[in-house]
N, C-alpha and C positions, 0 to 999 in steps of 0.2 A: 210529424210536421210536414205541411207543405211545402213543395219547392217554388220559388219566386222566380219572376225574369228580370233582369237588370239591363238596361239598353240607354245604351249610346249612341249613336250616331248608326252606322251600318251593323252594331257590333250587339248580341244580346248572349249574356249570359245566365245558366240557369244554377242558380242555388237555393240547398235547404235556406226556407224561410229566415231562420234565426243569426243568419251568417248575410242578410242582405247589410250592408254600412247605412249608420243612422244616416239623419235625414239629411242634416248639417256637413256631411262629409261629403269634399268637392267644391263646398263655398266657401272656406275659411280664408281669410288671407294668410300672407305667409307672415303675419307677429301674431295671430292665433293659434297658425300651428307650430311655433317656436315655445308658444305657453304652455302645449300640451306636455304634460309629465310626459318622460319617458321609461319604459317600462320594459324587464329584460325576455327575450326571447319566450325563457319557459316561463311565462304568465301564468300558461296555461298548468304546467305540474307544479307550481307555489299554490294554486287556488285549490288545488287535489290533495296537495300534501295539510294545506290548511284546515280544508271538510274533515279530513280523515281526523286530524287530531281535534277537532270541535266534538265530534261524534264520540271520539275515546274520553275526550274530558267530561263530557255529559252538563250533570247540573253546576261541575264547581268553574264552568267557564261561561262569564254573561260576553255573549257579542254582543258589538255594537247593532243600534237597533235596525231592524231591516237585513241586518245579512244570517243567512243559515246556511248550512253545510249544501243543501241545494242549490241555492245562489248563486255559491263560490262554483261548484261543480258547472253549473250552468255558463257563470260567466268566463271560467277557464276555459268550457268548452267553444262558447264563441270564438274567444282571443284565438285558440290556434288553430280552430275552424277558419278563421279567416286568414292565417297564415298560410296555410295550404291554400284557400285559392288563390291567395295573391303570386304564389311560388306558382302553378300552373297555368295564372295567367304570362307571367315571367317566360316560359317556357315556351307559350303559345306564340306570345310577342318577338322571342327571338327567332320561331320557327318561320314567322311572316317576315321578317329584316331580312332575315336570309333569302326567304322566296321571293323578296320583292327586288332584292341582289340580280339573283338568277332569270326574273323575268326582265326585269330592266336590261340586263344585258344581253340577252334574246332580244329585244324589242331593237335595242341601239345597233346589234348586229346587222339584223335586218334594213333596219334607216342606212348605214354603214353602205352595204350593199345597193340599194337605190344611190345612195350617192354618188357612186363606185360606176355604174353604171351610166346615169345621166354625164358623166364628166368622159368615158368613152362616147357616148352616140350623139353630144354636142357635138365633138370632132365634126361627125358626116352631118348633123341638124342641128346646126346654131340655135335654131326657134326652140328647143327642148331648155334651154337656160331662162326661158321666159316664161314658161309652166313654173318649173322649179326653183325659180328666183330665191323665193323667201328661202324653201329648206338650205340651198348653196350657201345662202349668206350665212344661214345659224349654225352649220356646219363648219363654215370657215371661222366662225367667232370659237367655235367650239374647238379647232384645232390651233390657234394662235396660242403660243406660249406666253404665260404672265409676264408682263415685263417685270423683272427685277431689280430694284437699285442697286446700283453700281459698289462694290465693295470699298470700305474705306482704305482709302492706301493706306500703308502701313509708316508708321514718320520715320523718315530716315534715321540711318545711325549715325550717334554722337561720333566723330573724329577721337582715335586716341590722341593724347598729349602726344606732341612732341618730345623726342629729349635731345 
């Protein structure tokens, strides 16, 4: 079988043909894919275990029309064909979150540091706050702490009785 490309946006993955997601996958709203059956994990060795016993029954087992022991094999093979790559792309996804972690904060270091710096050499060059206007300000919005509403007092306590 051929391999296909699959592409998104920046993003192109390459798989066996057979394991590319039908056509309709990615448009469905979410009450169509709430209707979809759901189906356990090993799809894929219920369809294997099923061939195996159609093939052993022979003639005294009529499937339903259109399925044969190839089919089921076939279509097991997709289902966890496609489980695998969804788990690699899982994988791939968490390896970007994280690198995107680590360059983001490379990146803000650096801004960090311009900041750090313009706010020393304003000292001797007032005029350098007027290049850097905009960053200062988004800087400064970026370092303000969220206000917080005020906690609820707590209601006083009941007075014991007298005696």
């Amino acid at each position: 079988m051929a391999d296909k490309t699959v592409k998104y946006g920046n993003v192109s993955i390459t798989v066996p043909e057979h394991l590319v997601p039908p056509d309709e996958a990615g448009t469905l709203s979410a009450v169509e894919v709430s209707r979809i059956p759901r189906s356990p994990r090993s799809v894929g060795t219920l369809c294997d275990l099923a061939a195996d016993a159609m093939e052993r029954a022979g003639k005294t087992f009529q499937a339903p029309a259109g399925v044969t022991a190839d089919s089921l094999r076939k279509a097991g093979e997709r289902a966890d064909g496609m489980d695998l790559v969804i788990h690699d792309l899982e994988v791939l996804l968490n390896r970007y979150k994280q690198g995107n972690l680590l360059v983001d904060a490379a990146a803000f270091a650096l801004v960090r540091q311009i900041n750090d710096q313009i706010k020393v050499q304003s000292k001797q060059n007032p005029e350098l706050t007027q290049f850097f206007a905009q960053l200062l300000q988004a800087m400064t919005k970026l370092r303000k702490p969220k206000e917080e509403p005020a906690p609820t007092p707590a209601p006083a306590p009941t007075p014991a009785p007298k005696r």
